[in-house]
C-alpha positions in Angstrom: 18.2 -92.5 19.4 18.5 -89.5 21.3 21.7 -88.6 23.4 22.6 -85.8 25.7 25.5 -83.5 25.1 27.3 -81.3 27.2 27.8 -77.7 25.6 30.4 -75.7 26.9 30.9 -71.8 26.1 33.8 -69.2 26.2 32.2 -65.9 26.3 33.9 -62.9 25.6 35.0 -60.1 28.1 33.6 -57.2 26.8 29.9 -56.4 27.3 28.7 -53.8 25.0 25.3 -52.7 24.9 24.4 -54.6 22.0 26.2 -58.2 23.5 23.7 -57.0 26.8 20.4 -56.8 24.2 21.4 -60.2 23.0 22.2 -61.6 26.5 18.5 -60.8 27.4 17.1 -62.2 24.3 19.1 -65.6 25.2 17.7 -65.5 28.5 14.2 -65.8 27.2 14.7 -68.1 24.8 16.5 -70.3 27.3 13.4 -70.3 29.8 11.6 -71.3 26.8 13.9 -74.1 26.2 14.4 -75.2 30.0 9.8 -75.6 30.1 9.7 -77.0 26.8 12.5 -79.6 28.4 14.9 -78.4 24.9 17.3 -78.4 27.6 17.8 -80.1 30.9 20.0 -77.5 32.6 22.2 -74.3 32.0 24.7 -72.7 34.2 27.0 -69.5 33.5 29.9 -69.2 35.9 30.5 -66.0 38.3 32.6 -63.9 36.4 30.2 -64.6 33.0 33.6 -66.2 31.0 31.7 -69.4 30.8 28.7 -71.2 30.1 27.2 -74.6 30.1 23.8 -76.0 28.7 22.7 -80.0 28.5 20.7 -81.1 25.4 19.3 -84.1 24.2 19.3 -84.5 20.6 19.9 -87.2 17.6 23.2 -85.5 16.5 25.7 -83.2 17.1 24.7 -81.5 14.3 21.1 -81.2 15.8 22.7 -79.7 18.9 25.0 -77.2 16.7 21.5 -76.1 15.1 20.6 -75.4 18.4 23.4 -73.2 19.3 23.3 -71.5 16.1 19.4 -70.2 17.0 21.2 -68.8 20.3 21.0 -64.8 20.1 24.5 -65.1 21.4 25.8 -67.6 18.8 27.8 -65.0 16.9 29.8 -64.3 20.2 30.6 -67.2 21.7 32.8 -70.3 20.9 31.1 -73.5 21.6 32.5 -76.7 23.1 30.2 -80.2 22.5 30.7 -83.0 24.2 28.6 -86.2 24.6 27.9 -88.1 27.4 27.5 -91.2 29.0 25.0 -90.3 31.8 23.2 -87.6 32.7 21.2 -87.4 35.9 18.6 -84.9 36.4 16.6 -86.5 39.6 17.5 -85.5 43.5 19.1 -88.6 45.3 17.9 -88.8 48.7 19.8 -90.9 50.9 17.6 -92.7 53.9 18.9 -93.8 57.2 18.5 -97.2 58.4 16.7 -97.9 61.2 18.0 -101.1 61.9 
């Protein structure tokens, strides 16, 4: 049974112009991922030291297969972490009119 995992990313400081070739590469491959519904989100903080993806998968191995076809893999340390829920939908909170 399938389970999501949190996957959290240090990545490093320096941005040289082959890291910058790569980072466009992941991009792609992540709006691939994000249509194809591989992944359910992906954020990268501000100051680019961080990222964060949600996958569903069988294993934690299936999700470090994942992260290896990432064309950032080789620079960043990965962080997985499974969860218990995962929510994905809008809440929309009505008013009573009673």
């Amino acid at each position: 049974m399938k389970q999501f995992y949190m996957v959290a990313f240090e990545l490093p400081s320096a941005w040289s112009s082959q890291y910058q070739d790569s980072a466009d590469a992941q991009r792609a491959l992540i709006k691939t991922w994000l249509k194809e519904g591989v992944i359910s989100s992906y954020s990268m903080s501000l100051n680019r030291s961080k990222l964060w993806l949600v996958v569903q998968a069988l294993s934690e191995f299936d999700v470090m297969s994942l992260i290896a076809e990432l064309p950032l893999s080789n620079y960043m340390v990965p962080s997985i972490a499974p969860l218990m829920a995962h929510s994905t939908e809008p809440i929309y909170h009505t008013a009573s009119l009673n």
